[in-house]
C-alpha positions as CSV (number, residue, x, y, z in Angstrom):
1,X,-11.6,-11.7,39.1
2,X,-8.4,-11.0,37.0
3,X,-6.8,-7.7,37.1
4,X,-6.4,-6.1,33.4
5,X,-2.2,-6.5,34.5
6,X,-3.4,-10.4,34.9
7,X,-5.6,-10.7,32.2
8,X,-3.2,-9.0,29.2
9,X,0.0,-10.1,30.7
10,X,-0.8,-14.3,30.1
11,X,-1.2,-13.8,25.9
12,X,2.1,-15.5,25.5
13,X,0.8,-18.0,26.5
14,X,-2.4,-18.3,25.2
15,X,0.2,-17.4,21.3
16,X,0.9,-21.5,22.1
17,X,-2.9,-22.6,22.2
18,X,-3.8,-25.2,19.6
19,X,-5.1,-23.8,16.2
20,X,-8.5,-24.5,15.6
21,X,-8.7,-26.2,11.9
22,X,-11.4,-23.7,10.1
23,X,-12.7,-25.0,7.0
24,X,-14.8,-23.6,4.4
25,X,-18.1,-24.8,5.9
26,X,-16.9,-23.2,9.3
27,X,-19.3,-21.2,11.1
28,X,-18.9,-17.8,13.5
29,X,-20.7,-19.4,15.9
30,X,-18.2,-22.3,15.6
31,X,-15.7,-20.5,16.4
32,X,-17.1,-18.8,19.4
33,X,-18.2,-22.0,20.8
34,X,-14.2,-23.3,20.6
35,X,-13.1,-20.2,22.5
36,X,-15.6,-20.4,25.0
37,X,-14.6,-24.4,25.8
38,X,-11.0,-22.3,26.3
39,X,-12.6,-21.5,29.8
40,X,-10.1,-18.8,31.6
41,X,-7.7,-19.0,29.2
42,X,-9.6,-17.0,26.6
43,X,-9.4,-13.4,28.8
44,X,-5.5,-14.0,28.5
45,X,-5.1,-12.3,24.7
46,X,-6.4,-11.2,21.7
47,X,-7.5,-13.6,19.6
48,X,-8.4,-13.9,15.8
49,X,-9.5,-17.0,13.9
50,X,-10.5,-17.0,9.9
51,X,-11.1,-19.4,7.4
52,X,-8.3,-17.4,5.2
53,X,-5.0,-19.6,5.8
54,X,-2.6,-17.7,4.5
55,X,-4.0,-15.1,7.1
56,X,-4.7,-17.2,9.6
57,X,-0.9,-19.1,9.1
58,X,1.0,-15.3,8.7
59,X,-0.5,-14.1,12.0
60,X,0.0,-17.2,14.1
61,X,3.8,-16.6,13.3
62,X,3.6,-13.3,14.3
63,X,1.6,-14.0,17.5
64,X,4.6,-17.3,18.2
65,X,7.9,-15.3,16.6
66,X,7.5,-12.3,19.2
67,X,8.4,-13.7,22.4
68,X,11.6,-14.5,20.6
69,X,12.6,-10.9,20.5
70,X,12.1,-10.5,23.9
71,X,15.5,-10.0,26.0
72,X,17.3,-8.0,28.3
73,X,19.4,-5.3,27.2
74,X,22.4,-3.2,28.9
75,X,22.0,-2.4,32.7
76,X,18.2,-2.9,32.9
77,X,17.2,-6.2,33.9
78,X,13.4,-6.5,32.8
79,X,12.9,-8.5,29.8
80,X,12.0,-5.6,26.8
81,X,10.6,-6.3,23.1
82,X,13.8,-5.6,21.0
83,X,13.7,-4.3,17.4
84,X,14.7,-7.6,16.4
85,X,16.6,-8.2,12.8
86,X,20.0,-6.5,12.8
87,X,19.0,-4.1,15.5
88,X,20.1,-6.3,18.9
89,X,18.4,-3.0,21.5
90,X,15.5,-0.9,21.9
91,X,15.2,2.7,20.1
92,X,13.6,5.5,21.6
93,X,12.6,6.5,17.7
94,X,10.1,3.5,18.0
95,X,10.8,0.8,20.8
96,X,8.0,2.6,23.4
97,X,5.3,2.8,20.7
98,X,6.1,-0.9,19.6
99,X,6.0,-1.6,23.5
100,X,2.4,0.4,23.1
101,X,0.9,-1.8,19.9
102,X,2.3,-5.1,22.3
103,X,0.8,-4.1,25.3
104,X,-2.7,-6.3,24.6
105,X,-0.1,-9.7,24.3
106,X,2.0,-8.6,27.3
107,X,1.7,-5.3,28.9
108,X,5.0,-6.0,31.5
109,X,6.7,-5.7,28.4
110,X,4.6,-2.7,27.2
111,X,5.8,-1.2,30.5
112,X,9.2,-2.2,30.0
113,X,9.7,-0.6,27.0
114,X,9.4,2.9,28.5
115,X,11.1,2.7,31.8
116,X,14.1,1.4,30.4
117,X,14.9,4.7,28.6
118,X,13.5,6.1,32.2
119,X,15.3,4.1,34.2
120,X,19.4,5.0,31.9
121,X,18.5,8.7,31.4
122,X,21.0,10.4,32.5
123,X,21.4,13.2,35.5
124,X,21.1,16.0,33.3
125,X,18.3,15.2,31.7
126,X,19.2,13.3,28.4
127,X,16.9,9.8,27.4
128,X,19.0,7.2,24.8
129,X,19.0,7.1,21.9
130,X,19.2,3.4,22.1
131,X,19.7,0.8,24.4
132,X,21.3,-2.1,22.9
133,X,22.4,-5.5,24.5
134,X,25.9,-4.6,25.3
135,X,25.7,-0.9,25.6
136,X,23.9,2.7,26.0
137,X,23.9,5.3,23.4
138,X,23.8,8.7,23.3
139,X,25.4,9.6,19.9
140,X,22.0,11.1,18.5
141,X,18.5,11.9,20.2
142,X,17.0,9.3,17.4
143,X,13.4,10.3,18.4
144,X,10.1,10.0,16.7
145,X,6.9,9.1,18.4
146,X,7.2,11.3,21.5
147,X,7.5,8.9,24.7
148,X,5.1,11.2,26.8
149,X,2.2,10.4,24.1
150,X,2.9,6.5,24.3
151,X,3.3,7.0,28.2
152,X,0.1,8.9,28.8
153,X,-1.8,6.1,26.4
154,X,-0.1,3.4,28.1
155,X,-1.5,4.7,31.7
156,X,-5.1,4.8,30.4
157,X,-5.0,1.2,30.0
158,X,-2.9,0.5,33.6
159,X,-4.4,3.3,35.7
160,X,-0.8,3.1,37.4
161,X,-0.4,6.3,38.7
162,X,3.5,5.8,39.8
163,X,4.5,4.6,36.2
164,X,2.5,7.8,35.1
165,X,4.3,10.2,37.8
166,X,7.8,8.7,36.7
167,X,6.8,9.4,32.4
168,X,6.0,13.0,33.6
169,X,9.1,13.3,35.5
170,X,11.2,11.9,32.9
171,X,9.8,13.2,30.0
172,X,9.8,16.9,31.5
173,X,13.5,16.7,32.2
174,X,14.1,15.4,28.5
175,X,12.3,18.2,26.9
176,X,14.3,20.6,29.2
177,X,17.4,18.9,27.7
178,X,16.4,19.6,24.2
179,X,15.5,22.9,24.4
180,X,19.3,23.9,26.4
181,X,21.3,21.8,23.6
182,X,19.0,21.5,20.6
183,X,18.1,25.1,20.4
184,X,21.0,26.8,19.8
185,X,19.6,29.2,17.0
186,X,17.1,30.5,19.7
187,X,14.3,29.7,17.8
188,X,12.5,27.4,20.2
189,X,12.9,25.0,17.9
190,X,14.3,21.0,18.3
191,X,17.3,21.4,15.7
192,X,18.9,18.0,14.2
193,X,22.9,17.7,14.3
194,X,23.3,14.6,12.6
195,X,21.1,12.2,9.9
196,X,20.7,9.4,12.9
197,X,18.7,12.3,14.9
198,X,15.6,11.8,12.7
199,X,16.0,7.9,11.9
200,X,16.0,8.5,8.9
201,X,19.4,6.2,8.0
202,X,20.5,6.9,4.4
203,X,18.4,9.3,3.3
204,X,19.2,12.0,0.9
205,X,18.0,14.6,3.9
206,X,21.3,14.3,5.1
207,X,23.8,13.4,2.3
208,X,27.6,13.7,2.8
209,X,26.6,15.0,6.7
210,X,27.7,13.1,9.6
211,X,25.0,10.3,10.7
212,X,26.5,10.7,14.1
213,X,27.1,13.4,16.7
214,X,31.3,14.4,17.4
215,X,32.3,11.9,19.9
216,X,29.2,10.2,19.8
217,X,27.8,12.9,22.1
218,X,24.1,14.0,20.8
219,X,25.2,17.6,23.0
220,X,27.6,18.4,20.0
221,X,27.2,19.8,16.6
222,X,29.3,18.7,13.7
223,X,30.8,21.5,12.0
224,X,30.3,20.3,8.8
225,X,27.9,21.7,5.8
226,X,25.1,23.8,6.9
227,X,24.6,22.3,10.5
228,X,22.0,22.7,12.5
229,X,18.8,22.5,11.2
230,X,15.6,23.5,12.3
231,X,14.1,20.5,12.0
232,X,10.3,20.3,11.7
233,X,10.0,16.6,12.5
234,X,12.1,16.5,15.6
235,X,10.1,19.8,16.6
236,X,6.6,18.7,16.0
237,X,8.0,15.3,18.4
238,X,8.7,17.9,21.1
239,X,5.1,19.3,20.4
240,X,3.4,16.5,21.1
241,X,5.4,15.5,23.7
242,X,4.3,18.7,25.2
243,X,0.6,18.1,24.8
244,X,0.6,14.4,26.5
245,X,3.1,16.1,29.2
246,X,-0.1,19.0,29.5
247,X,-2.9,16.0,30.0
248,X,-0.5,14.2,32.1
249,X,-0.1,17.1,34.6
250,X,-3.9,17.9,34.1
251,X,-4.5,13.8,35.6
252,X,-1.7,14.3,38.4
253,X,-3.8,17.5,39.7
254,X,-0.6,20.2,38.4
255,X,-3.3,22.5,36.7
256,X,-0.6,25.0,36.6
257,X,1.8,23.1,34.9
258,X,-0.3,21.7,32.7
259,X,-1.1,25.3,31.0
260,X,2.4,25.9,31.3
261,X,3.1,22.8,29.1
262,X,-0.2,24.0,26.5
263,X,1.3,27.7,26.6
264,X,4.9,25.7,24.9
265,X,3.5,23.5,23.2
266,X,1.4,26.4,21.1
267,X,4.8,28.0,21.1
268,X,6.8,25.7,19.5
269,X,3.6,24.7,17.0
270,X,3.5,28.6,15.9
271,X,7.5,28.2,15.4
272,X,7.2,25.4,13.1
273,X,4.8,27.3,10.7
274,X,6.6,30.1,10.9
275,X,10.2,28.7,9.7
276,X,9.8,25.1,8.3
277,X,6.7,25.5,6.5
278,X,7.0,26.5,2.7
279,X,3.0,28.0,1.7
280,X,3.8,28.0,-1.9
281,X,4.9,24.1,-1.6
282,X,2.5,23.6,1.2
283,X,5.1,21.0,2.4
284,X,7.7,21.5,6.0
285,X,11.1,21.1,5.4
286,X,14.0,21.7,6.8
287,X,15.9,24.9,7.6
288,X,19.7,25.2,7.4
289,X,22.2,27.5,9.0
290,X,21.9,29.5,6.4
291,X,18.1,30.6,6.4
292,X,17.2,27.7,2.9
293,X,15.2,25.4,2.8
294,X,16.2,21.5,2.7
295,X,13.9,21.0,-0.6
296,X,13.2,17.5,-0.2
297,X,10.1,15.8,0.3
298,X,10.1,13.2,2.6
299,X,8.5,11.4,5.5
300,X,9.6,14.4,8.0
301,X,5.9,15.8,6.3
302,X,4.5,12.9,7.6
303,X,5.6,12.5,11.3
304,X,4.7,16.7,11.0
305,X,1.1,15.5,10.6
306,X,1.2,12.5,13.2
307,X,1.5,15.1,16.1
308,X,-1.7,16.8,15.0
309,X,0.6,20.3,14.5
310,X,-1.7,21.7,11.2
311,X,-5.4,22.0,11.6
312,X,-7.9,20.1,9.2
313,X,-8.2,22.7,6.4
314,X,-4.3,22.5,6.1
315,X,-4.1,19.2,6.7
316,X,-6.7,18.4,3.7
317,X,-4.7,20.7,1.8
318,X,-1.5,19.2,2.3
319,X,-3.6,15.3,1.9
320,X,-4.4,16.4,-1.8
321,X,-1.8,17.5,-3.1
322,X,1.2,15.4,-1.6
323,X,0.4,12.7,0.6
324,X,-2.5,10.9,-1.7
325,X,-1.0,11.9,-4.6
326,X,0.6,9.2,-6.8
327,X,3.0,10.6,-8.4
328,X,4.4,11.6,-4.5
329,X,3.5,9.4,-1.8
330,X,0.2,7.6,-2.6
331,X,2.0,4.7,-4.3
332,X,-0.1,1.2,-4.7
333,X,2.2,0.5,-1.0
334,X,1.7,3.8,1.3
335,X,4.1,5.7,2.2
336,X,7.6,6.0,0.0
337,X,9.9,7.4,2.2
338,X,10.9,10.1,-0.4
339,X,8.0,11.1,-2.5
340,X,8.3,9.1,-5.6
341,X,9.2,11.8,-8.0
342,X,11.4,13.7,-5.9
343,X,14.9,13.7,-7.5
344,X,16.3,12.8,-4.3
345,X,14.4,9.2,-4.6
346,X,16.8,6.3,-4.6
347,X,16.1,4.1,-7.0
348,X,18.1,1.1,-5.8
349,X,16.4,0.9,-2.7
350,X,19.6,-0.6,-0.5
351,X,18.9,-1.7,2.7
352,X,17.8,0.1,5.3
353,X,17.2,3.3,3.2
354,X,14.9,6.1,4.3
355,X,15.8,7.6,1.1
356,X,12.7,5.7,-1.0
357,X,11.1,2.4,0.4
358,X,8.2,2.7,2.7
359,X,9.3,1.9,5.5
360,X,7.0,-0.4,8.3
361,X,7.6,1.9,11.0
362,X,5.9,4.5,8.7
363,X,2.9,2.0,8.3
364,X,2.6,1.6,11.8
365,X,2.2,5.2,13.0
366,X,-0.2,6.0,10.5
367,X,-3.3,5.4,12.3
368,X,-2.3,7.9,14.8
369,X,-2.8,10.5,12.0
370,X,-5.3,9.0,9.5
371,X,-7.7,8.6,11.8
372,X,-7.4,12.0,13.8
373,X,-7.8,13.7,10.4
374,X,-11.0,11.5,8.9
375,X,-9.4,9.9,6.7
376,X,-10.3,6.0,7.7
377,X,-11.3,5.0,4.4
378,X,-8.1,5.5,3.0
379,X,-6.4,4.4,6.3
380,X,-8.4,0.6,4.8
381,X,-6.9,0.6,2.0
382,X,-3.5,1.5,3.4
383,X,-3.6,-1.7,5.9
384,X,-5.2,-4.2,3.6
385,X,-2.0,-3.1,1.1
386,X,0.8,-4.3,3.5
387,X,-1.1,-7.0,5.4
388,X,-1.7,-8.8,1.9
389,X,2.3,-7.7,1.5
390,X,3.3,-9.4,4.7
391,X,0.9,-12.0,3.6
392,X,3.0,-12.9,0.3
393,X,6.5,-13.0,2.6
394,X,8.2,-15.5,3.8
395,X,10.2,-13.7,6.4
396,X,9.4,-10.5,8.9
397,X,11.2,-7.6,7.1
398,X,11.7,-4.2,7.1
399,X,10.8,-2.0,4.2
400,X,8.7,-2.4,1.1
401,X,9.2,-1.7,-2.9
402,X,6.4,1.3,-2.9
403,X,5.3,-0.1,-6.1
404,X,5.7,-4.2,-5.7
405,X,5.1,-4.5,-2.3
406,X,8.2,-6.7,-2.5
407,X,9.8,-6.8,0.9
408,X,13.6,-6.5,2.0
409,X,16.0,-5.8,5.1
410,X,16.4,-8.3,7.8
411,X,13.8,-11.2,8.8
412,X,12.0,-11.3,12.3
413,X,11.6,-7.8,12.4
414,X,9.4,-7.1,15.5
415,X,8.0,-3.6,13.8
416,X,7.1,-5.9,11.3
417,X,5.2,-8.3,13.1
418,X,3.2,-5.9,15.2
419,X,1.9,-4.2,12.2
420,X,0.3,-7.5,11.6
421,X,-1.2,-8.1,14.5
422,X,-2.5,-4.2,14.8
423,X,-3.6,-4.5,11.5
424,X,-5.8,-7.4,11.7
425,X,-7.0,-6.0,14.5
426,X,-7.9,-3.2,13.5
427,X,-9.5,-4.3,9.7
428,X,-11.1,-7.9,11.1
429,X,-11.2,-7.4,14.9
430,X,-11.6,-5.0,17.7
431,X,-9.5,-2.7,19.5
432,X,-9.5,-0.8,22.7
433,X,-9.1,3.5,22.6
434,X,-9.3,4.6,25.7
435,X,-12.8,4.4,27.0
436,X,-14.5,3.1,23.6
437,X,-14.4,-0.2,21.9
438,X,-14.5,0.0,17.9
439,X,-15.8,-2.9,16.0
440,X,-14.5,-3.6,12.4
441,X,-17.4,-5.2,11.3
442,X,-15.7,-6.4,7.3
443,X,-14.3,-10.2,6.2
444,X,-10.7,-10.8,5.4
445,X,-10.8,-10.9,1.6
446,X,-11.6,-14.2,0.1
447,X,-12.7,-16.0,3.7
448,X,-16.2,-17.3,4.8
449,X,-15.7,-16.8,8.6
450,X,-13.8,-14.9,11.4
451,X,-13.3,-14.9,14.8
452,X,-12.0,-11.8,17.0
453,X,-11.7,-11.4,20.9
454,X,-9.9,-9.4,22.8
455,X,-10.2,-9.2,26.9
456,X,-11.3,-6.0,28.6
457,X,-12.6,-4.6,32.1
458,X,-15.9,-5.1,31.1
459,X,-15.4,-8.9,29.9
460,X,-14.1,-10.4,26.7
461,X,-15.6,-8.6,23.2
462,X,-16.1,-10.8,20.5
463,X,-17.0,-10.2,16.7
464,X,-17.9,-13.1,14.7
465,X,-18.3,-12.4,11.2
466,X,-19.6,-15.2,8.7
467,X,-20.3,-14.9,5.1
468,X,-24.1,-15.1,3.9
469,X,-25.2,-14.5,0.6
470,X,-23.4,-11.4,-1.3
471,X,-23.1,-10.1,1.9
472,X,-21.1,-10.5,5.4
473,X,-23.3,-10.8,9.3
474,X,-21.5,-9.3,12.1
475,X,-22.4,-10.3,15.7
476,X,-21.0,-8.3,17.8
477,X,-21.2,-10.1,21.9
478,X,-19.2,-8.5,25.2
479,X,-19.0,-10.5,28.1
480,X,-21.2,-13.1,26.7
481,X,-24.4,-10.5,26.2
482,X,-25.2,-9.5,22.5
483,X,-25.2,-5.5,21.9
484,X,-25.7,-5.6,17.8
485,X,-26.4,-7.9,14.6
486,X,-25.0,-6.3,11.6
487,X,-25.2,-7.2,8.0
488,X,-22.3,-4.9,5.5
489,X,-19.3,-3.6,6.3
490,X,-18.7,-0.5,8.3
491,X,-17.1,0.1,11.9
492,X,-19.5,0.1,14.9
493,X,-18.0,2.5,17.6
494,X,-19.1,1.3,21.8
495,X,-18.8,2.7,25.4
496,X,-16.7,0.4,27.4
497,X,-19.8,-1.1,28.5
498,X,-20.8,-2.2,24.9
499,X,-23.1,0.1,24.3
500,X,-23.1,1.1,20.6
501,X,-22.3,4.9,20.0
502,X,-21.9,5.5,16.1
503,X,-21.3,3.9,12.5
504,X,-18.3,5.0,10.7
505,X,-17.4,4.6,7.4
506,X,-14.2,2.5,6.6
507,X,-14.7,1.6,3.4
508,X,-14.0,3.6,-0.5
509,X,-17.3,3.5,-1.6
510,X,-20.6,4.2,0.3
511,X,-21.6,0.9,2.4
512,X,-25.4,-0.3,3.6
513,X,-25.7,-1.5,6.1
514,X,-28.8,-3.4,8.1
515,X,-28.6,-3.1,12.3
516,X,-30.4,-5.6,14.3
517,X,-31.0,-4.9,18.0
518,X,-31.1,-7.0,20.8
519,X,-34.6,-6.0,21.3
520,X,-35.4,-7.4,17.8
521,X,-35.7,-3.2,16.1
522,X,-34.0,-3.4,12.9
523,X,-32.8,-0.6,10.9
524,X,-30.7,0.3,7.8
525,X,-28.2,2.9,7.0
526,X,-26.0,3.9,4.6
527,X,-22.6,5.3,5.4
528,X,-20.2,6.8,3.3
529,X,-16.7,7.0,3.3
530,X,-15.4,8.5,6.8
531,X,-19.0,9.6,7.3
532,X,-19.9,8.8,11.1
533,X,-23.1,8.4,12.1
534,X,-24.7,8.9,15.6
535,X,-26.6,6.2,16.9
């Protein structure tokens, strides 16, 4: 029997497999019948099949163009996914939650991708900013995703309890670092010195202030303009790093510390509301040295929500009349940057500008908030938008027109590549959260067949999906044993074991569906947008 390490860790291999030729007349059943002559090999990797070329053709490169981007980089010499593009190094912004989305292809890498920022923090606490392939910086704290969140999700699917005891070692001392240099308005909040701090490169957020810290040490405040501010972004990172850092202390049996880490992490929630949020705007910005506000709408709102710091009344508040607004950031390619018809929107759209595109990194964190808010349907549309964009592309790139879809910045862009692969996953496939399996029981748009398998402790899931009539029939099989025949398009939720748990609605519009049991009961439902149903 493989171990999960064994099982995940030989997908880059399995990326070079021969391509089944689908055509039109293809079956699911087909399909499942070449994977299963794959023997062994097909518990190496995820693995997704469709009659849709242009789909089928964009992923494969995706799937082959990713090793490529893996390397060493400076003083750590385990082979890490790198940024890829222009950007020769890992980030701590995004390279651990990239290692994260990887970690069903090659989870060493997964792995890697966090203890190199473990492995170079320094003595007194402070993580890279980045670690590129001829040097270490720590010129800005650069941080988005909080590492403790990507660590703690990372040890559900390793159960390695010394990678988990270094992440809560590490990831204590860095939040201890923050709070002695980044709080030196004694607000207990995580203030940003420079425009690099956010990641936010060339946005209006910080125009004509220094994208780096004084002698490119993140310890030291420019004294230019209205430095620091309170930064609600960079604070709500340090709140959820705070809450994995609680559930991590909670697993390692440190019950005390673990309230400690819930009594600060309530702290610096209540802090954020209490200086960055603007009621009569219902938005967060930033606060200068002066007491003002930063009046600028921009994705800092956004990584506000994707730490879970406003509760769901707010949150729907702040949904309506911003985020799926489109006149701000509900454009036809979710999420501008700057809200479209914010003054501060740049027009030209250079390169690498925070200040309007939507940016893939954006993309690719959204299902961390969407879906912990209810708001799956829309999450749908969101994905189909920039996999059909990726789709139309030549190249791997970074950032999209909001309104075109039209892509620039760079080409093998890992970031970019990823959200392909998660993506199709998560629309046409099946993916792993924690204990539970979730089934995305829909077609890719305009094919007659696909395929979807993805290894797990319990044996290999597969959904094979094949068109009949007007409508599309899911069979859903895990470790060779069918759990559920389904005819529509909804998501079928499972225990680990494959038993089925609940429906949940993924689509705009209300979807019937018919359920067919193993033990021949058949039943229909109908589920509406982000409704879920028990089963």
């Amino acid at each position: 029997m493989l171990t999960r390490r064994q099982i995940l860790g030989r997908a880059a291999a399995l990326a070079f497999a021969p391509l089944l030729p689908i055509t039109a007349r293809s079956s699911a059943a087909a399909l499942r019948g070449y994977e299963t002559q794959m023997g062994e090999a097909s518990a190496a990797g995820p693995i997704f099949r469709t009659s849709d070329a242009r789909l089928q053709s964009r992923y494969n490169a995706a799937v082959d163009a990713l090793p490529g981007n893996k390397g060493r980089v400076f003083k750590f010499s385990a082979p890490v996914l790198k940024e890829g593009a222009r950007y020769a190094g890992v980030w701590l912004e995004c390279g651990p939650h990239e290692g994260l989305v990887y970690s069903p292809f090659d989870l060493d890498v997964a792995i890697n991708n966090h203890r190199v920022f473990f492995d170079l923090q320094r003595d007194d606490g402070c993580i890279p900013c980045a670690v590129r392939i001829d040097r270490i910086e720590f010129s800005q704290i650069q941080m988005v995703v909080p590492i403790a969140a990507t660590a703690l999700e990372l040890f559900h699917g390793t159960q390695d309890e010394d990678f988990l005891q270094r992440a809560y070692r590490s990831a204590s001392a860095w939040d201890a670092w923050l709070m002695r240099y980044r709080n030196t308005r004694s607000t207990g909040l995580c203030e940003a010195f420079c425009g690099y701090d956010t990641g936010e490169d060339n946005s209006a957020r910080f125009r004509g202030l220094p994208w780096m810290c004084p002698d490119r040490d993140a310890r030291i405040c420019p004294k230019v303009g209205a430095l620091p501010y309170l930064a609600p972004d960079l604070s709500a990172t340090v709140y959820g790093g705070r809450r994995a850092l609680a559930r991590m202390a909670r697993i390692l049996g440190k019950h005390n510390e673990s309230a400690n880490w819930e009594e600060s992490a309530e702290k610096i929630r209540q802090a954020i509301m209490k200086w960055c949020f603007d009621p009569a705007e219902v938005c967060f910005y930033d606060v200068d040295v002066n007491g003002q506000f930063v009046r600028i709408r921009c994705v800092e709102l956004i990584v506000v929500l994707g730490e879970h710091v406003v509760s769901q009344d707010l949150f729907d508040s702040i949904y309506l009349r911003h985020i799926h607004n489109p006149k701000e950031f509900w454009t036809p390619f979710p999420f501008p940057s700057v809200a479209v018809d914010d003054p501060a929107f740049n027009h030209e759209m250079p390169d690498n500008c925070w200040g309007g595109p939507s940016q893939v990194l954006t993309a690719l964190r959204a299902p961390r908030w969407m879906e912990h808010y209810g708001k799956s349907a829309d999450l749908t549309h969101l994905m189909r938008q920039w996999v059909n964009a990726i789709t139309r592309s030549s190249e791997f790139e970074q950032q999209v027109n909001p309104w075109t879809g039209a892509f620039s910045t760079g080409s093998a862009y890992s970031p970019c590549m990823l959200l392909l692969l998660d993506f199709v996953a998560r629309l046409y496939g099946v993916k792993q959260e924690g204990d539970a399996l979730q089934w995305s029981c829909r077609l890719p748009e305009g094919a007659s067949d696909s395929f979807f398998a993805l290894p797990t402790s319990r044996g290999t899931a597969e959904l094979s999906i094949r068109k009949s009539g007007a409508a599309s029939v899911s069979d859903l099989t895990l470790a060779g044993r069918n759990i559920l025949s389904l005819s529509g398009v909804c998501r079928v939720n499972t225990d680990a074991a494959g038993k089925p748990t609940s429906l949940l609605g993924t689509e705009p519009a209300p979807s019937r569906v018919a359920l067919s049991w193993p033990d021949g009961r058949e039943e229909t439902r109908t589920v509406a947008p982000d409704q879920k149903i028990q089963l």
